[in-house]
C-alpha positions as CSV (number, residue, x, y, z in Angstrom):
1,X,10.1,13.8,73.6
2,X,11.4,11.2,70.9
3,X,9.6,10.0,68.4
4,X,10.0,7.0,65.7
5,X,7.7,5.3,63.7
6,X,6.0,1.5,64.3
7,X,5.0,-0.5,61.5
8,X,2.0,-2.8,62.0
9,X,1.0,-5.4,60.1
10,X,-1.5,-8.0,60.4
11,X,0.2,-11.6,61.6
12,X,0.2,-15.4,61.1
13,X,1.0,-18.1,63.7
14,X,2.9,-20.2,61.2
15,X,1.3,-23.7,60.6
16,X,-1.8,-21.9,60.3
17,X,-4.5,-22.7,57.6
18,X,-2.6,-21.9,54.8
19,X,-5.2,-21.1,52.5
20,X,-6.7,-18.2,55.0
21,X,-2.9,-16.6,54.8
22,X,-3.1,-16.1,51.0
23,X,-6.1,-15.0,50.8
24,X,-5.1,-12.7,53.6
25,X,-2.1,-11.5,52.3
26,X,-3.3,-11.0,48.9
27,X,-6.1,-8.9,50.0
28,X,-4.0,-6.5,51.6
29,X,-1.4,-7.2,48.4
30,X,-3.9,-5.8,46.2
31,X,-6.1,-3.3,47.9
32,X,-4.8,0.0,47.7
33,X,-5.6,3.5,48.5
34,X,-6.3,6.2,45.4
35,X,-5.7,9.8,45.4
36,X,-8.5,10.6,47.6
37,X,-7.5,7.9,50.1
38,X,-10.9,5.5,49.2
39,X,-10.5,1.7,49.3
40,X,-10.4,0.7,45.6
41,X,-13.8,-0.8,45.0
42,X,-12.6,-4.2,43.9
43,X,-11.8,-7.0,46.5
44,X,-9.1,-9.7,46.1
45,X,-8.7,-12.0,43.3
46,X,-9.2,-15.5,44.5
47,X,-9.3,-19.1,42.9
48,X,-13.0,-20.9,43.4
49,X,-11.1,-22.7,46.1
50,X,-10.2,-20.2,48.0
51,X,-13.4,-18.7,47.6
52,X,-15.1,-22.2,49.0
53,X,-12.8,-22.3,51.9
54,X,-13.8,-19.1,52.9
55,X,-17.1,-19.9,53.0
56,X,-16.9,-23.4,54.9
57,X,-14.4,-21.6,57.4
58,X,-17.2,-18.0,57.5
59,X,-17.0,-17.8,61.6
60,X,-14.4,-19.7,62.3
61,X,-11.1,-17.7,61.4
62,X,-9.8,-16.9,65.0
63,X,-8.6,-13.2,64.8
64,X,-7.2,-11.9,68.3
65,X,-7.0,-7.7,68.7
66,X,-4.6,-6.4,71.4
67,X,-7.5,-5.4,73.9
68,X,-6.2,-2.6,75.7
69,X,-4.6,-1.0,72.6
70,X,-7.2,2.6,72.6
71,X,-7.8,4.4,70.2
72,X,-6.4,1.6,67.8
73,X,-8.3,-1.5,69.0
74,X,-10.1,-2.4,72.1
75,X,-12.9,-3.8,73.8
76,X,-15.7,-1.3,74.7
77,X,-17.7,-1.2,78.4
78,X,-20.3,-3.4,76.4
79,X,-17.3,-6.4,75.3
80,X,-17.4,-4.7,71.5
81,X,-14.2,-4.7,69.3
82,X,-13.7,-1.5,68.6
83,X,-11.4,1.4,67.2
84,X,-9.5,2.4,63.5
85,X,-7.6,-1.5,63.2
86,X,-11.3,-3.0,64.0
87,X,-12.9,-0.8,61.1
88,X,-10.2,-1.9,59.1
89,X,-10.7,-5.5,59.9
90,X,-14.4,-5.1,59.1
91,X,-13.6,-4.3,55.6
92,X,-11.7,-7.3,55.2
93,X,-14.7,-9.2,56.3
94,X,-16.7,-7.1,53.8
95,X,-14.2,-7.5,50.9
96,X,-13.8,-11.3,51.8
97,X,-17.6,-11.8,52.4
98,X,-16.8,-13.6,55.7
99,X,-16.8,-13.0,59.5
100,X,-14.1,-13.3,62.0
101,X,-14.6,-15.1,64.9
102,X,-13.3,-12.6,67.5
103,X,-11.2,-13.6,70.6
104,X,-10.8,-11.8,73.7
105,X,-7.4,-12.3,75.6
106,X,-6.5,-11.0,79.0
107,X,-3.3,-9.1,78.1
108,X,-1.1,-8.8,74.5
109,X,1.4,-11.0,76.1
110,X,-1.4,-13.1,76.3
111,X,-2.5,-12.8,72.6
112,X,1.5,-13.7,71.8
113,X,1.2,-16.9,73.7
114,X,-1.7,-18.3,71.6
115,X,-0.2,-17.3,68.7
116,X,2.5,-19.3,69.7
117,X,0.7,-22.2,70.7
118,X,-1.7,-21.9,67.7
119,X,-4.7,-21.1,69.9
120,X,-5.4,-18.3,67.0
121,X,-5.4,-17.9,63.1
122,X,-4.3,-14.0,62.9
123,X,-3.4,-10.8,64.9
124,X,-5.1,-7.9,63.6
125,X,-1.9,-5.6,64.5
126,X,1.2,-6.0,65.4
127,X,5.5,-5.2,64.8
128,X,7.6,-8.0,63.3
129,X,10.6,-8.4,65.5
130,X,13.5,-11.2,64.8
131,X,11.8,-13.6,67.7
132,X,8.7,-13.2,66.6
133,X,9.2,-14.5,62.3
134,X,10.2,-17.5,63.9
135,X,6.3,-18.4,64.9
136,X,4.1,-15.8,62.8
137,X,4.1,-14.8,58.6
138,X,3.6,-11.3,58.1
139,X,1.6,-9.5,56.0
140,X,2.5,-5.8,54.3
141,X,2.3,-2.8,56.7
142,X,-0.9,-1.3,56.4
143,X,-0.5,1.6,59.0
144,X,2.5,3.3,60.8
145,X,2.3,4.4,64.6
146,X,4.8,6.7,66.0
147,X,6.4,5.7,69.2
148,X,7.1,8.5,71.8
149,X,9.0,8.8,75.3
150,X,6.5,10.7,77.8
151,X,8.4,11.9,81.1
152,X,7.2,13.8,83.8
153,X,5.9,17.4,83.8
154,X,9.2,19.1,85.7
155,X,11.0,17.4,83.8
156,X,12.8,19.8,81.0
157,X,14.7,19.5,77.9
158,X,14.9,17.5,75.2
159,X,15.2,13.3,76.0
160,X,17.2,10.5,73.6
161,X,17.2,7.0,74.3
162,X,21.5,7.4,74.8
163,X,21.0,9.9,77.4
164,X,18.5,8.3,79.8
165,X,20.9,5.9,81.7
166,X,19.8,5.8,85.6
167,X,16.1,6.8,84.9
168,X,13.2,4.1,85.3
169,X,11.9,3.6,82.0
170,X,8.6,1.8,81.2
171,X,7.9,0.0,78.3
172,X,4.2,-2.5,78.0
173,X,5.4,-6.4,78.4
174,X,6.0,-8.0,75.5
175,X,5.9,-4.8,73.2
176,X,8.3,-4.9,70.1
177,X,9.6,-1.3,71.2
178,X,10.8,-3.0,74.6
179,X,13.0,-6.0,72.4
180,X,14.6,-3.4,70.7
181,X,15.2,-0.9,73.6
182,X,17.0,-3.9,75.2
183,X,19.3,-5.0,73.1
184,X,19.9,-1.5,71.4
185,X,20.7,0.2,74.9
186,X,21.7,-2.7,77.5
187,X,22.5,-0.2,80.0
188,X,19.4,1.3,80.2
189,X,17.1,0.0,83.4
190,X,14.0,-0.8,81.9
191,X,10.7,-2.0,83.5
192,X,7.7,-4.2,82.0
193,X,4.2,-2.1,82.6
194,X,1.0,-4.4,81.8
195,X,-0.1,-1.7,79.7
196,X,0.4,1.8,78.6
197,X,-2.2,3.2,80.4
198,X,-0.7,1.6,83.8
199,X,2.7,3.0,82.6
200,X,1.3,6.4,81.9
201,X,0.1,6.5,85.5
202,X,2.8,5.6,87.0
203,X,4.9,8.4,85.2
204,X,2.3,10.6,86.7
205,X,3.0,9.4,90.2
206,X,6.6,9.4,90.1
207,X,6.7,5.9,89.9
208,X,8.2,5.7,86.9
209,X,10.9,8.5,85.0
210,X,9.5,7.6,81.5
211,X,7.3,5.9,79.2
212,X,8.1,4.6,75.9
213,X,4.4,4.5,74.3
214,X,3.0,5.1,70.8
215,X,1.1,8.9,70.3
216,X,-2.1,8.0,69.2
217,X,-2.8,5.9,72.4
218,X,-0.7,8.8,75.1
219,X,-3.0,10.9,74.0
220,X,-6.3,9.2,74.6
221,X,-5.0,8.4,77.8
222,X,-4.2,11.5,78.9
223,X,-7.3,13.3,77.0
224,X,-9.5,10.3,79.2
């Protein structure tokens, strides 16, 4: 098993509504955690116009979640947004006196695309990569993942990213993780898995060697 860490941040198609991305980013500038890891009480400073955009644009601010992305973020049985980044984006909306308007794509890669095509205002979570500052601003990180290689149960020892040449390794399509696998070990044969949970199964059933995935959502898969 090897481990490293995943920033996330929340994201900005660019040419988005440029008064949303400050306030934004200088909510999550400001706010802090104290010694006892509580929000600080106090929400963003904002001019009165920022504060009046807000309010003309409550409802409207298109935030996409990754939907498959348990126990982070993900849509329940019932279609609810749920998980630790959706509490966190609720006390945005709190702090900011606003709601999102919350959209539902098929697939991450999906969620990329409209980011792209400015179909949305923000991503709740996600990992800058070089490609993707060329469409999307970036706020601070606000939580770090760690990212983990699950093999099969026989097999032993201990596993490195330089040492896995031949095996089948799968990584979820369009994940940061997979960019930098690629260009940081060419060699390696590498396959796109819709999601984690598909890629997990697949390990299980010998269909795949490996599975580069981040710990938090492993083991709700696993323990589910």
């Amino acid at each position: 098993m090897v481990r490293s860490r995943r920033i996330m941040t929340i994201s900005f198609p660019i040419g988005a509504r440029t008064v949303l991305l400050a306030c934004l980013v200088v909510l999550l500038a400001q706010w802090s955690f104290n010694a006892r890891h509580a929000w600080a009480a106090e929400g963003p400073a904002l001019t009165p116009e920022e504060r009046a955009w807000l309010t003309a644009h409550d409802g409207k601010i298109r935030l996409a979640p990754a939907p498959n992305w348990e126990p982070m973020e993900f849509f329940d049985g019932k279609g609810e947004y749920r998980g630790l980044v959706a509490d966190y984006m609720r006390l945005i909306e709190t702090r900011l006196g606003i709601r999102f308007q919350i959209i539902r794509t098929p697939s991450w890669a999906n969620t990329l695309i409209r980011a792209k095509r400015r179909g949305i205002d923000v991503i709740s979570a996600a990992q800058p990569t070089p490609g993707r500052r060329e469409f999307m601003i970036w706020s601070r990180p606000y939580v770090h993942v760690k990212t983990t290689i699950i093999v099969r149960k026989e097999m032993r020892g201990q596993f490195s990213l330089a040492g896995m040449k031949g095996m089948r390794i799968g990584v979820p399509r369009e994940y940061a993780v997979g960019e930098f696998v690629r260009k940081a070990y060419p060699k390696l044969t590498i396959e796109n898995v819709d999601s984690n949970k598909e890629g997990l199964y697949k390990v299980s059933f010998g269909e795949l060697d490996a599975m580069i995935t981040e710990v938090p959502n492993a083991l709700y898969v696993i323990e589910n």
